[in-house]
C-alpha positions as CSV (number, residue, x, y, z in Angstrom):
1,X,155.5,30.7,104.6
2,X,153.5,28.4,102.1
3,X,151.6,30.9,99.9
4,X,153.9,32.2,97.4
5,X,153.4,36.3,97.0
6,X,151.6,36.5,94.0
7,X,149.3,33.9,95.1
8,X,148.8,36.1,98.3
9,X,148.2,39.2,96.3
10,X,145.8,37.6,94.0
11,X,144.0,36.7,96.9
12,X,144.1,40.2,98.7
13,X,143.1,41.8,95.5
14,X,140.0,39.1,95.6
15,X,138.8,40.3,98.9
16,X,139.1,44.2,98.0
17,X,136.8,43.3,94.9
18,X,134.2,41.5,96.3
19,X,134.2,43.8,99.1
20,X,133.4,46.5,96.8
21,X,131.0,44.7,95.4
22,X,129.3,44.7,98.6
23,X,129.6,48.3,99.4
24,X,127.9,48.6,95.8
25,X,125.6,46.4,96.4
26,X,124.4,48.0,99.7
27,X,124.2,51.5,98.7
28,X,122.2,50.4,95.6
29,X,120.0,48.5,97.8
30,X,119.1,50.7,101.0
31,X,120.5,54.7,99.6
32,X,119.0,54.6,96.3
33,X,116.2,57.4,96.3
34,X,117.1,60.7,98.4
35,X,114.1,61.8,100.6
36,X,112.5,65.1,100.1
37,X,112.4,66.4,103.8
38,X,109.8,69.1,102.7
39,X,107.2,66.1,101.7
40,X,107.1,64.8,105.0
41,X,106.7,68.5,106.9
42,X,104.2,69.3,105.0
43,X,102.5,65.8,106.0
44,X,103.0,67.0,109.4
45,X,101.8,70.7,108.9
46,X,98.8,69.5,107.3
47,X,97.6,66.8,110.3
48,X,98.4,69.3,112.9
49,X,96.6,72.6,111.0
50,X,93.4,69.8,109.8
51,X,92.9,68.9,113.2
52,X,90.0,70.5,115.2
53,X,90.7,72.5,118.2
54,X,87.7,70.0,120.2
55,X,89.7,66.9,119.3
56,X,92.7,68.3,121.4
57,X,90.6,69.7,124.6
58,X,89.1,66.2,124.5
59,X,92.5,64.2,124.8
60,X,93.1,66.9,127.6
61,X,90.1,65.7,129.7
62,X,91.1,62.7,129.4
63,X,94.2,62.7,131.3
């Protein structure tokens, strides 16, 4: 056993903080802003209800 304890746990305590440093770091990164689910139904809603009934029976021919 080289490493003396409180050299061990100074080094433990060293990985826990940069590991939460990561975890920060991520969740800053890629979960900042929340997403509003209802923005992107309505996108939805409002390609399918703008879209002309011939444009459909046309794909239909098609196949």
């Amino acid at each position: 056993m080289g490493m003396k304890r409180p050299a061990l746990a100074k080094e433990i305590a060293a990985i826990l903080v940069l590991k939460l440093a990561l975890i920060i770091t991520f969740k800053l990164v890629f979960f900042s802003d929340p997403v509003d689910v209802n923005q992107g139904a309505t996108a939805i809603d409002n390609q399918f209800l703008n879209a002309s009934p011939s444009a459909s029976k046309e794909s239909d021919n098609d196949r």
